[in-house]
C-alpha positions in Angstrom: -66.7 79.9 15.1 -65.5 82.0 17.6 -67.1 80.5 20.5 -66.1 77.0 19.2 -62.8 78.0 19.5 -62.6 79.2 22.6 -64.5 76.0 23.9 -61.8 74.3 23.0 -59.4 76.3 24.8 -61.2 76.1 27.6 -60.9 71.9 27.4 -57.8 72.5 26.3 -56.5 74.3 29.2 -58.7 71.9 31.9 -56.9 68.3 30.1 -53.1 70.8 30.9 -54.3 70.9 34.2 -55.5 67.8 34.8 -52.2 66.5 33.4 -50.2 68.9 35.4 -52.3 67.6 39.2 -51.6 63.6 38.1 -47.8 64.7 37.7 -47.4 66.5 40.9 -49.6 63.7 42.6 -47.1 61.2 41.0 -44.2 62.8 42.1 -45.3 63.1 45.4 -46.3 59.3 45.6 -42.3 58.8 44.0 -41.1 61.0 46.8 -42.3 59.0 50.0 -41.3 55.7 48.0 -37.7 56.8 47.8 -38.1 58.2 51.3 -39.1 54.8 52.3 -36.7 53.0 50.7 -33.5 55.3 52.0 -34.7 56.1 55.3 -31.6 54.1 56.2 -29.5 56.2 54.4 -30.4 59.6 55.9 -28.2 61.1 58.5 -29.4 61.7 62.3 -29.2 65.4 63.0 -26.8 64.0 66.0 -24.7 61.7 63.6 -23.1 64.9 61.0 -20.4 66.0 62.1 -20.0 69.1 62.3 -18.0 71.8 59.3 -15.5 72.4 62.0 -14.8 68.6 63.3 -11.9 67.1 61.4 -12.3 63.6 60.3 -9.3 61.7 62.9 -7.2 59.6 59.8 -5.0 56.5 60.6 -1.1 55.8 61.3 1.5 56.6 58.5 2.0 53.2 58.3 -1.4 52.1 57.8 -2.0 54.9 54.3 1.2 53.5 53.0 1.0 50.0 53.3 0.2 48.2 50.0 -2.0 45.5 50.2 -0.1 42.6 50.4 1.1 44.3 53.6 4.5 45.3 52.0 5.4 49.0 52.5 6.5 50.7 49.3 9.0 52.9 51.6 10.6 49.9 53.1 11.2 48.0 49.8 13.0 51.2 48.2 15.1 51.9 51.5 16.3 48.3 51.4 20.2 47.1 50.9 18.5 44.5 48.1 17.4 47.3 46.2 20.3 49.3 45.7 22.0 45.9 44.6 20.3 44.8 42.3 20.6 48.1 40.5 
């Protein structure tokens, strides 16, 4: 009985394995699809910029412009405003 046992441990423990091998094989198939796919999407070594280099941002005007093109600061600085008020 013994021996039967540990037979079937033995199987056991080769089917874990086996299982185990088709995973990593899988993943590894998974891994160059999605490299494939988002090659695009990965950054040239000469395209990051660097943790120093501060990102340049636009005018004033252009981060408070609605957009419609009206500029919230204008429309509460105007006469019309305080009139209607």
């Amino acid at each position: 009985m013994r021996r039967t046992s540990l037979a079937m441990a033995e199987k056991f423990r080769d089917i874990v394995v086996r299982v185990g091998a088709a995973f990593h094989e899988q993943r590894k198939i998974d891994a160059r699809r999605a490299l494939q796919r988002y090659h695009h999407l990965l950054a040239q070594p000469d395209d990051t910029l660097h943790l120093n280099e501060i990102i340049p941002l636009g005018k004033e005007e252009d981060i408070s412009g609605h957009a419609n093109g009206s500029d919230a600061r204008e429309r509460a600085a105007s006469p019309a405003a305080f009139e209607r008020a």
